[in-house]
MILUMGU-91541 format. One record per residue (C-alpha): residue in one letter; x, y, z. Coordinates in steps of 0.5 Angstrom, whole numbers, plus 500, padded with zeros to 3 digits. Layout:
MILUMGU-91541
[rec A,[X,Y,Z]];
...
//
This chain:
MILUMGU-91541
[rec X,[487,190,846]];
[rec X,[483,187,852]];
[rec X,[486,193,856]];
[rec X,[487,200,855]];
[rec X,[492,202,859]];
[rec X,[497,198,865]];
[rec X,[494,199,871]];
[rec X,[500,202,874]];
[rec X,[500,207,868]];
[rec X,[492,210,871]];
[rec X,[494,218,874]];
[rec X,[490,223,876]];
[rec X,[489,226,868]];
[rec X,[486,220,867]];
[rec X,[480,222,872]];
[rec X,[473,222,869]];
[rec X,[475,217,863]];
[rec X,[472,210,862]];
[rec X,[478,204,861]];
[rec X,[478,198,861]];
[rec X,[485,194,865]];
[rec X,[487,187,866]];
[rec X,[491,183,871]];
[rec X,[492,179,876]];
[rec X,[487,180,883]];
[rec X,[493,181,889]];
[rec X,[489,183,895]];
[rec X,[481,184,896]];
[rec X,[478,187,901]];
[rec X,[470,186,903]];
[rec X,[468,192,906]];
[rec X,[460,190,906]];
[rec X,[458,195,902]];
[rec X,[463,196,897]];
[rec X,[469,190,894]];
[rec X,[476,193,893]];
[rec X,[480,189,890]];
[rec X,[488,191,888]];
[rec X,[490,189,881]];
[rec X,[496,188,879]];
[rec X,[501,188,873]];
[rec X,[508,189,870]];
[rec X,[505,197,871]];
[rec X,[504,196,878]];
[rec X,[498,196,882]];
[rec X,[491,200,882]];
[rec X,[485,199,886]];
[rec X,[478,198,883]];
[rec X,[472,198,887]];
[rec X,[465,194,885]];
[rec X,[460,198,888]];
[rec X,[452,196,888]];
[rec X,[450,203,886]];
[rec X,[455,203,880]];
[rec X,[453,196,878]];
[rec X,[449,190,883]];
[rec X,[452,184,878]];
[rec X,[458,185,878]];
[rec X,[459,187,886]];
[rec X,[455,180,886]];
[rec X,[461,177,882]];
[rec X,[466,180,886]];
[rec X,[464,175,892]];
[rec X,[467,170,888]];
[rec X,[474,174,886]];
[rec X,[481,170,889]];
[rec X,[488,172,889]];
[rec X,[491,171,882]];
[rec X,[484,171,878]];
[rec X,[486,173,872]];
[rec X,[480,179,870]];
[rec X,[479,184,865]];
[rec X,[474,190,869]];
[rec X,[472,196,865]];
[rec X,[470,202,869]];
[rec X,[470,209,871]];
[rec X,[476,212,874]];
[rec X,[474,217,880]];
[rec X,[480,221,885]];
[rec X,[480,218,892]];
[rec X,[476,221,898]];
[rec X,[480,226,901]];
[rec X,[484,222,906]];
[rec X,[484,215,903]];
[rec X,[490,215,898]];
[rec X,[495,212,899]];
[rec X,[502,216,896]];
[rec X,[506,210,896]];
[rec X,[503,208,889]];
[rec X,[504,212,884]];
[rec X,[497,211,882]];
[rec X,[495,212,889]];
[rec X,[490,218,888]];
[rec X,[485,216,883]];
[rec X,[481,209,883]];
[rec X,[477,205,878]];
[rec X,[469,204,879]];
[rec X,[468,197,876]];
[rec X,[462,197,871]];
[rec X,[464,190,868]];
[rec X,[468,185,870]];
[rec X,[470,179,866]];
[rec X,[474,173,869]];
[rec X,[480,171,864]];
[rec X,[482,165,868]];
[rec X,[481,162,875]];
[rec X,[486,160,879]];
[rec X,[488,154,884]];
[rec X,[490,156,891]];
[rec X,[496,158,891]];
[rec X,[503,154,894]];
[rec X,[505,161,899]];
[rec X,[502,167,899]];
[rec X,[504,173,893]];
[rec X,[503,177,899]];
[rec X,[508,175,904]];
[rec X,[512,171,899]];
[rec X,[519,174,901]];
[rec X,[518,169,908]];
[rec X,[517,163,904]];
[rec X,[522,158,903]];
[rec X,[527,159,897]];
[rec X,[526,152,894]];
[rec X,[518,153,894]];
[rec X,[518,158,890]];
[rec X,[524,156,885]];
[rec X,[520,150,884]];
[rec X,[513,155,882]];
[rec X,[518,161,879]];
[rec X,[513,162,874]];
[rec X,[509,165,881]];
[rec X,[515,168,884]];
[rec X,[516,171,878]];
[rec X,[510,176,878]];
[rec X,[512,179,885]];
[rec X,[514,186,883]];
[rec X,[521,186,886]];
[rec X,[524,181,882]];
[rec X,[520,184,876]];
[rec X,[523,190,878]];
[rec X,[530,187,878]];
[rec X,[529,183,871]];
[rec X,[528,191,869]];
[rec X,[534,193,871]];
[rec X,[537,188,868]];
[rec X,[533,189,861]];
[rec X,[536,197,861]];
[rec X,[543,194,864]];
[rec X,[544,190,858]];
[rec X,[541,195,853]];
[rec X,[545,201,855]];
[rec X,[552,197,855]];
[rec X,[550,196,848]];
[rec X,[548,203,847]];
[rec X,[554,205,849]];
[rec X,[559,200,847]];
[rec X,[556,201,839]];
[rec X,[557,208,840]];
[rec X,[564,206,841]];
[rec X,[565,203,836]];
[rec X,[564,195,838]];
[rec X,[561,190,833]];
[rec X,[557,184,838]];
[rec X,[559,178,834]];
[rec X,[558,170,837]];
[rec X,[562,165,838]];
[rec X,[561,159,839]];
[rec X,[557,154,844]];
[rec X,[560,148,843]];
[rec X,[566,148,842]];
[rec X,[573,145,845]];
[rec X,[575,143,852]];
[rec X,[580,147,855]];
[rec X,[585,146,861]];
[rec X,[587,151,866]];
[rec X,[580,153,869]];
[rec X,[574,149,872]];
[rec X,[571,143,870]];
[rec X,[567,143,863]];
[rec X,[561,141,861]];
[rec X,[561,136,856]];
[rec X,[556,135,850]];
[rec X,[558,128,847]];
[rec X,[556,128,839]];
[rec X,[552,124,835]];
[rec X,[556,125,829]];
[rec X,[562,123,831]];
[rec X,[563,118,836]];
[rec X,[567,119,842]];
[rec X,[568,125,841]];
[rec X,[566,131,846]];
[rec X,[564,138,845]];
[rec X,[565,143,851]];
[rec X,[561,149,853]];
[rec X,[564,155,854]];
[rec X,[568,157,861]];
[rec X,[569,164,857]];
[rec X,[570,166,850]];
[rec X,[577,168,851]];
[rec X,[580,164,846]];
[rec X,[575,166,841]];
[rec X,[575,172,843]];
[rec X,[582,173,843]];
[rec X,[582,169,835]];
[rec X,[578,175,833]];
[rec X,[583,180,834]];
[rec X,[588,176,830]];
[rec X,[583,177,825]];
[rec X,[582,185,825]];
[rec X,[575,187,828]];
[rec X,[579,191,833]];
[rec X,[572,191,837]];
[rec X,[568,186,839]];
[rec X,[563,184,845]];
[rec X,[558,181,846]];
[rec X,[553,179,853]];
[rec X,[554,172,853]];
[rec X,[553,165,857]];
[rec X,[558,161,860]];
[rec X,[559,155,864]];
[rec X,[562,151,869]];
[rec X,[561,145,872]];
[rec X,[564,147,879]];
[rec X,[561,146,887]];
[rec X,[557,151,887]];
[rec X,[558,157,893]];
[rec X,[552,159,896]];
[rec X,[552,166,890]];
[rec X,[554,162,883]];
[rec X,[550,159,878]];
[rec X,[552,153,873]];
[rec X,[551,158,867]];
[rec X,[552,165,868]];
[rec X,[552,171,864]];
[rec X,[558,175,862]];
[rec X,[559,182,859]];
[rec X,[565,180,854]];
[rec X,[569,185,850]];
[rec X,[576,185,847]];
[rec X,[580,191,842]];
[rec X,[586,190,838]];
[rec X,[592,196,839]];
[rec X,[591,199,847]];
[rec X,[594,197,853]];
[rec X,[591,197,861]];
[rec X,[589,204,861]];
[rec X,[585,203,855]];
[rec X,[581,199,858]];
[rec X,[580,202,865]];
[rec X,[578,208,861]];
[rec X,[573,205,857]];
[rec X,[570,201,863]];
[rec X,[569,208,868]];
[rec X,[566,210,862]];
[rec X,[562,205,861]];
[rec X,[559,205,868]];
[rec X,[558,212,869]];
[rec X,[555,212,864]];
[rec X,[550,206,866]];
[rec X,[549,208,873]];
[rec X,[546,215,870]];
[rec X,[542,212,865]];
[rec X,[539,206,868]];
[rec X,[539,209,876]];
[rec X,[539,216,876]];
[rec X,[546,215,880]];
[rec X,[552,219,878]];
[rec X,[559,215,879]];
[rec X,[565,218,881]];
[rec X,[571,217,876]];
[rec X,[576,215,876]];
[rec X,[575,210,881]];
[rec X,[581,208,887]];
[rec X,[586,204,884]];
[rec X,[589,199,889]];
[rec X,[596,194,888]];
[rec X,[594,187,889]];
[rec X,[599,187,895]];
[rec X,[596,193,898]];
[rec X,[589,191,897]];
[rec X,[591,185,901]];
[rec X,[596,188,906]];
[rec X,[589,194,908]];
[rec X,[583,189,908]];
[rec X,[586,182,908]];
[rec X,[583,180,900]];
[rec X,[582,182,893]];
[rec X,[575,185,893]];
[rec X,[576,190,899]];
[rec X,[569,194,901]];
[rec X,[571,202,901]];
[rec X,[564,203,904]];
[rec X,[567,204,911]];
[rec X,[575,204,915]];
[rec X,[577,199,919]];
[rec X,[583,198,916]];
[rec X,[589,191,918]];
[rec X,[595,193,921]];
[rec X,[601,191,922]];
[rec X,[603,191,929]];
[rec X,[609,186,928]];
[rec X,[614,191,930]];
[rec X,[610,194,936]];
[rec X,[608,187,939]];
[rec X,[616,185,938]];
[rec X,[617,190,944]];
[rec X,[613,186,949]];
[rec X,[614,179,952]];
[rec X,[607,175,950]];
[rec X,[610,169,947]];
[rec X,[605,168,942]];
[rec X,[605,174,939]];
[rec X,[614,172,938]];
[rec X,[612,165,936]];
[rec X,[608,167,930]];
[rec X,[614,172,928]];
[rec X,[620,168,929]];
[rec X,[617,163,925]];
[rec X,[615,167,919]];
[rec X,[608,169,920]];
[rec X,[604,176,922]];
[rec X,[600,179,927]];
[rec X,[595,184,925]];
[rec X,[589,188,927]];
[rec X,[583,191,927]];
[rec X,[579,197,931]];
[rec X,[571,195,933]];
[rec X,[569,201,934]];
[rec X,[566,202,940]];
[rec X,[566,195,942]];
[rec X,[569,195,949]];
[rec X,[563,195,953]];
[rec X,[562,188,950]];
[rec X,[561,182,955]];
[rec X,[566,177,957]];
[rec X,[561,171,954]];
[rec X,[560,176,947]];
[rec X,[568,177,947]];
[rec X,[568,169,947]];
[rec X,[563,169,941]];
[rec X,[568,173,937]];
[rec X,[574,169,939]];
[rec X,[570,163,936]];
[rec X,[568,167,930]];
[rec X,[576,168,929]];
[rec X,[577,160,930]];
[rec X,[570,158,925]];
[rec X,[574,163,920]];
[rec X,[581,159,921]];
[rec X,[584,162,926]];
[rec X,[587,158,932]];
[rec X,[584,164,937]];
[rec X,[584,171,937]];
[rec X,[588,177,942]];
[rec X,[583,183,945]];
[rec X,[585,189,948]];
[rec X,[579,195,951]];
[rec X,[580,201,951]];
[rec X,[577,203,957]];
[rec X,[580,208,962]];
[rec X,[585,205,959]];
[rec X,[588,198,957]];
[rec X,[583,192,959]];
[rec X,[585,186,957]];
[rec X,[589,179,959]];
[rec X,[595,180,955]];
[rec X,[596,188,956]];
[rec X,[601,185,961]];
[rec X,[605,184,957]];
[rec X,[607,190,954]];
[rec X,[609,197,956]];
[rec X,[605,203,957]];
[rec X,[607,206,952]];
[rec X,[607,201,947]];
[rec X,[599,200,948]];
[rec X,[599,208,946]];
[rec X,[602,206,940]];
[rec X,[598,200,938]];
[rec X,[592,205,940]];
[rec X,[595,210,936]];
[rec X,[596,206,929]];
[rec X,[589,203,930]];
[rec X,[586,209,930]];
[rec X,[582,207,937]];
[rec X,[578,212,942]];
[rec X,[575,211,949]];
[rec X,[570,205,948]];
[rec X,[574,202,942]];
[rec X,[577,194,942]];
[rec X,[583,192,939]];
[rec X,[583,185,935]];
[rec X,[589,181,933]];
[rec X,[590,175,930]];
[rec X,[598,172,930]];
[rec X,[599,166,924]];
[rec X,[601,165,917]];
[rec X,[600,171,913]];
[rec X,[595,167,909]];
[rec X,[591,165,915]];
[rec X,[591,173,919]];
[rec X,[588,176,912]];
[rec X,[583,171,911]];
[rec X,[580,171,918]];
[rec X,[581,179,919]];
[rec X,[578,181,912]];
[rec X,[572,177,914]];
[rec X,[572,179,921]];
[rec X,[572,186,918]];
[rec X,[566,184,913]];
[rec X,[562,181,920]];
[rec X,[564,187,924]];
[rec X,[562,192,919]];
[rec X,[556,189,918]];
[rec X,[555,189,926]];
[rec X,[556,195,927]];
[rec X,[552,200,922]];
[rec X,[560,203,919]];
[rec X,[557,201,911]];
[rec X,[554,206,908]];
[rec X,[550,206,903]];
[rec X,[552,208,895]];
[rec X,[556,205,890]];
[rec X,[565,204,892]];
[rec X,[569,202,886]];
[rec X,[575,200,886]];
[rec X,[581,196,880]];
[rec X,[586,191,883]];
[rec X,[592,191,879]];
[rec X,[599,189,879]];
[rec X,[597,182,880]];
[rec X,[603,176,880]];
[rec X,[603,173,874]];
[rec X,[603,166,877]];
[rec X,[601,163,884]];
[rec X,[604,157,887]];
[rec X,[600,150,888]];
[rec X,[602,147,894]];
[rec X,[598,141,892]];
[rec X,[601,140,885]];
[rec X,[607,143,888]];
[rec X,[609,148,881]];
[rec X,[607,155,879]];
[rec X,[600,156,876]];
[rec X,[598,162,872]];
[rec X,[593,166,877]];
[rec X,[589,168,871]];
[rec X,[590,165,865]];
[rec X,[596,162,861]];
[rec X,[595,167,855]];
[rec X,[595,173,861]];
[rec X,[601,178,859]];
[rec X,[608,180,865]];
[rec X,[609,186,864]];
[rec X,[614,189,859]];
[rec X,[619,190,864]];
[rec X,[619,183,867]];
[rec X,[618,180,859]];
[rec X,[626,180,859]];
[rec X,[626,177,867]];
[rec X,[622,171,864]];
[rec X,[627,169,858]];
[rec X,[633,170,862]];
[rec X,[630,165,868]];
[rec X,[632,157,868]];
[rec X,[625,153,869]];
[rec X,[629,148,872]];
[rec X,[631,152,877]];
[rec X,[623,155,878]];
[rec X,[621,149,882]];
[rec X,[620,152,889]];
[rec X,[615,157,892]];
[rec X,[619,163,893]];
[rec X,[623,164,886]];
[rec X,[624,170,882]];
[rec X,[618,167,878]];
[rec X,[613,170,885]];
[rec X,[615,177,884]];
[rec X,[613,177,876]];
[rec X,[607,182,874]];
[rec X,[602,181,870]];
[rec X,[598,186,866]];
[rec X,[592,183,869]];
[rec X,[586,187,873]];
[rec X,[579,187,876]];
[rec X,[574,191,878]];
[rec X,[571,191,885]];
[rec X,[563,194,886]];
[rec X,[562,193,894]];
[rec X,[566,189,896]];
[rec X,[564,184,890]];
[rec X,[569,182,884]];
[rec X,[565,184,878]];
[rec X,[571,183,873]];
[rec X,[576,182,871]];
[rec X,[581,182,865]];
[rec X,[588,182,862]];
[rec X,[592,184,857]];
[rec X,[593,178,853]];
[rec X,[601,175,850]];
[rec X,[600,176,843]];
[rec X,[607,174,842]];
[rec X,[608,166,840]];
[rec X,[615,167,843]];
[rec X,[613,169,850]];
[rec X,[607,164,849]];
[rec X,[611,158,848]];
[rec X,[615,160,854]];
[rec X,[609,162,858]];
[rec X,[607,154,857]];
[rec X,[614,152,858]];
[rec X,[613,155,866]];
[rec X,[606,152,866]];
[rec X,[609,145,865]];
[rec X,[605,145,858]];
[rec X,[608,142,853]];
[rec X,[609,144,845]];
[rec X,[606,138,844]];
[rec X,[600,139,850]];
[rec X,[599,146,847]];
[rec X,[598,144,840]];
[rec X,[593,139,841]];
[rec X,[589,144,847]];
[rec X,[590,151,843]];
[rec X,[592,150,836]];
[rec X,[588,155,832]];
[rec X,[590,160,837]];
[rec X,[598,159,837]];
[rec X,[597,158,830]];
[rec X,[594,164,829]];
[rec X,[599,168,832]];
[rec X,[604,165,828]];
[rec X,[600,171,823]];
[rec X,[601,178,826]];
[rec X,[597,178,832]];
[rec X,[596,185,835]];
[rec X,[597,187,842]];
[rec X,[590,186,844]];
[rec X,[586,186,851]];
[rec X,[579,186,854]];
[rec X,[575,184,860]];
[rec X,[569,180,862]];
[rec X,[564,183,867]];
[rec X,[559,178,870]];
[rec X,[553,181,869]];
[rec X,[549,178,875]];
[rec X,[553,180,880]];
[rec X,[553,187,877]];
[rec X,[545,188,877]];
[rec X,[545,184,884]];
[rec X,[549,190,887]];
[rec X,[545,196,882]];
[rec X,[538,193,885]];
[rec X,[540,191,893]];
[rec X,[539,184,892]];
[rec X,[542,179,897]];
[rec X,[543,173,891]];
[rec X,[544,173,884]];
[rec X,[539,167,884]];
[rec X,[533,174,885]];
[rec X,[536,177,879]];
[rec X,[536,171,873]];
[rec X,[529,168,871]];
[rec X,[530,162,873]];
[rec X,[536,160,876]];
[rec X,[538,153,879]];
[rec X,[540,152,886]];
[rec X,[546,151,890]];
[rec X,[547,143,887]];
[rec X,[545,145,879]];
[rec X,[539,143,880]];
[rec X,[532,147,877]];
[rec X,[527,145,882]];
[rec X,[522,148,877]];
[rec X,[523,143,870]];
[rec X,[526,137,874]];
[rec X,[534,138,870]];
[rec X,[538,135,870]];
[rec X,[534,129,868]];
[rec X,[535,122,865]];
[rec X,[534,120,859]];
[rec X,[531,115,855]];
[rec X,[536,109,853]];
[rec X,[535,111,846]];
[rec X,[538,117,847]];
[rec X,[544,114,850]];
[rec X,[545,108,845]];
[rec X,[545,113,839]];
[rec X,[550,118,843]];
[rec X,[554,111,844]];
[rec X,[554,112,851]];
[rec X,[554,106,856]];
[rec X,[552,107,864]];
[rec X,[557,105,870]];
[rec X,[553,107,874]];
[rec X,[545,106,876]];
[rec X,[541,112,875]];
[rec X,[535,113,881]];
//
């Protein structure tokens, strides 16, 4: 070995010991007569000095050291001067005394500074990851995500799961986003597809009597990217045979207590809060409702019925909503601030925004309109307290829990109300379906093989699908056996139990306008598999990336996979995608329309 120990190993038992270390030259100080230089590895840092009385041949060749030299130094290890440790490094109290000193390898001038990396462009270090890679706090990120991974295959082993593969190439399915196609050499004309999810496999598996599968997979999707998703993206998979919902919810509250203790030293409490689909969008305006701070939607339709602001009547009239929040302790906020919210609320969706302070009473232009004690009941209900400021926004329900969820992300944020620590929520009783008001017919909110639950299973059979084509049918008010799991306000999961019986499968397709036809030629080997004593079976799939994006306090997945792609799919740092010789293609049997830059 050309080291002895990592330099972030060196401790105070070492003192007196002769080692030899390596890695790369972080920072290096001249202080005349001596040299200090911090050594980095995937350890840690430890200081080395080059002093003229240890060694004059070596304190001259550490004129010449420069950040990211790559060295080997052997040396003396000797405790810090009293008053010159540094307590923030593990290794801050003891220091090497270099005796030898070997350059590994040089290294050019460097595109950003290692040491202010942080403040450099995203896309200059995602073109030259292999040096943004070396900062300690994405190693650090990729550790969490070693541990992660292994400890939800210990646990999940322990359980009783095999980890089995399935297939990368396989075959393009509707009902999702859009696929990456693979066109084969072999068979010309004919596609592979990359997999969105395993969930036909997965579901094959169970038919097939494993019981217990999982496995850390990748999927993909070629769908316009937002600002946090990756082309290719890592999913915690995992299905059993012969459970229903709390099965599954059970398992996972174990699998995260037990995660968070082993790779964090954080213990969770169990069971996590559980919230109605309805209910989550009826308090916090989404599905992924952050619990770490209040700030609660209210309904103030009934209160704001008993004035005489029009707009606020208009909306009800017509079947919308009027809704609130509290900013805690924003009345003191100026008239041009007060025009920047109103702002944020129109970039967010909303047609405007309606105020009312709570200071030495009721301030603000439309408090006319309502009486005294109907202003102390709308305070009352909001929660508010002297130096509060009542928010509301009157539209369509889809607009008001869409601009006043984000307004109390935005406020929260603002006003320091989140705290820190780690809030989990479930999501249940999803719809079965939605309605697309583009293709104008039901879709399954979900996945087409997502079960209703037992007492709607009856309701659906009795239905006359032709009858089903409007928004408002009986078909809206069908639950599913769906949920997901919420970490911060971040979906990170999201599961179901499946349709394992071929009946309610076909009447399923049938709701969905998918023809048996249609259905065998894009899932036949799962309809033919439950032709053969498929079990009642269901799972979940847990996005990995997001997960350990929370767990290390990252802003962006992108800082915890190696090396991901940007906001266009493109990996600045290996040029893909790329064109490829015209060979290639010819032997593929693929002409191009279009000219390629």
């Amino acid at each position: 070995m050309i080291r002895d120990k990592g330099c972030g190993e060196i401790r105070e038992s070492d003192i007196d010991s002769n080692l030899t270390i390596a890695g790369w030259v972080f920072r290096r100080r001249d202080h005349g007569g001596l040299i200090f230089v911090d050594l980095r590895d995937r350890s840690g840092i430890l200081q080395v000095v080059f002093s003229p009385d240890v060694s004059k041949e070596t304190h001259e060749l550490a004129h010449d050291l420069r950040s990211e030299y790559v060295i080997s130094v052997s040396g003396e290890v000797r405790r810090r001067p009293e008053g010159t440790e540094n307590l923030n490094l593990p290794t801050g109290r003891v220091e090497l005394y270099v005796n030898k000193l070997e350059v590994l390898n040089e290294s050019s001038p460097l595109p950003f500074s290692m040491e202010d990396a942080g403040d450099a462009s995203e896309a200059l270090r995602l073109k030259h990851r292999y040096l943004d890679l070396r900062r300690p706090e994405i190693q650090k990120n990729l550790i969490v995500r070693h541990r992660t991974t292994k400890a939800i295959r210990d646990y999940l082993d322990e359980k009783g799961f095999l980890e089995i593969e399935t297939p990368m190439l396989t075959k393009s399915t509707p009902e999702g986003a859009r696929d990456y196609l693979v066109p084969s050499r072999m068979n010309p004309g004919h596609f592979y597809a990359l997999p969105q999810s395993p969930q036909l496999f997965k579901q094959i598996l169970m038919v097939s009597g494993l019981e217990k599968y999982f496995q850390i997979v990748k999927c993909f999707r070629d769908e316009d990217l937002r600002a946090d998703r990756q082309p290719e993206f890592t999913q915690v998979d995992l299905e059993m045979s012969f459970i229903d919902r709390e099965n599954v919810l059970e398992l996972i509250e174990g699998m995260m207590k037990d995660l968070f203790k082993r790779v964090l030293n954080v213990e969770l409490e169990t069971p996590f809060q559980r919230l109605s689909f309805h209910g989550s969008a009826e308090r916090y305006g989404n599905d992924k409702p952050d619990l770490r701070f209040g700030l609660e939607l209210k309904d103030m339709a009934d209160l704001v019925e008993k004035g005489s602001f029009k707009v606020f009547l208009d909306t009800i009239r017509s079947g919308g909503r009027v809704k609130a929040i509290n900013g805690k302790g924003m009345a003191g906020i100026s008239r041009k601030e007060i025009d920047m919210l109103i702002e944020e609320a129109k970039s967010f969706g909303a047609k405007g925004l309606a105020w009312i302070k709570v200071k030495d009473g009721f301030e603000s232009p439309i408090a006319k309109f309502f009486p005294g004690e109907i202003l102390k009941q709308m305070a009352s209900r909001l929660e508010v307290e002297e130096g509060d400021l009542m928010l509301f926004v009157a539209d369509r329900e889809k607009v008001v829990h869409d601009v006043l969820s984000r307004m109390r992300l935005e406020l929260g944020k603002r006003l320091n109300l989140i705290q820190h620590g780690y809030k989990f929520a479930w999501i249940l009783d999803y719809p079965l379906l939605e309605w697309d008001e583009v293709e104008g017919r039901f879709q399954a909110m979900h996945h087409p093989f997502t079960s209703p639950i037992d007492e709607d299973i009856e309701k659906l059979f009795s239905l006359n699908i032709s009858e089903l084509r409007t928004p408002n049918s009986e078909l809206s008010s069908i639950k599913a056996k769906a949920y997901d799991i919420v970490l911060n306000g971040c979906e990170i999961g999201g599961g179901s139990i499946r349709i394992h019986r071929r009946d309610v499968q076909k009447k399923m397709f049938e709701i969905l306008g998918i023809s048996d036809e249609e259905a065998k030629l894009k899932f036949g080997f799962l309809l033919d598999a439950l032709e053969y004593g498929a079990p009642p079976h269901g799972g979940i799939a847990l996005g990995l990336d997001r997960l350990v994006m929370i767990m290390v306090g990252a802003t962006s997945i992108r800082d915890v996979i190696a090396f991901p792609k940007t906001q266009k799919a493109v990996c600045m740092m290996s040029g893909a995608p790329s064109t490829v010789e015209p060979k290639q293609l010819r032997e593929l049997h693929i002409k191009m329309d279009v000219p390629v830059e």
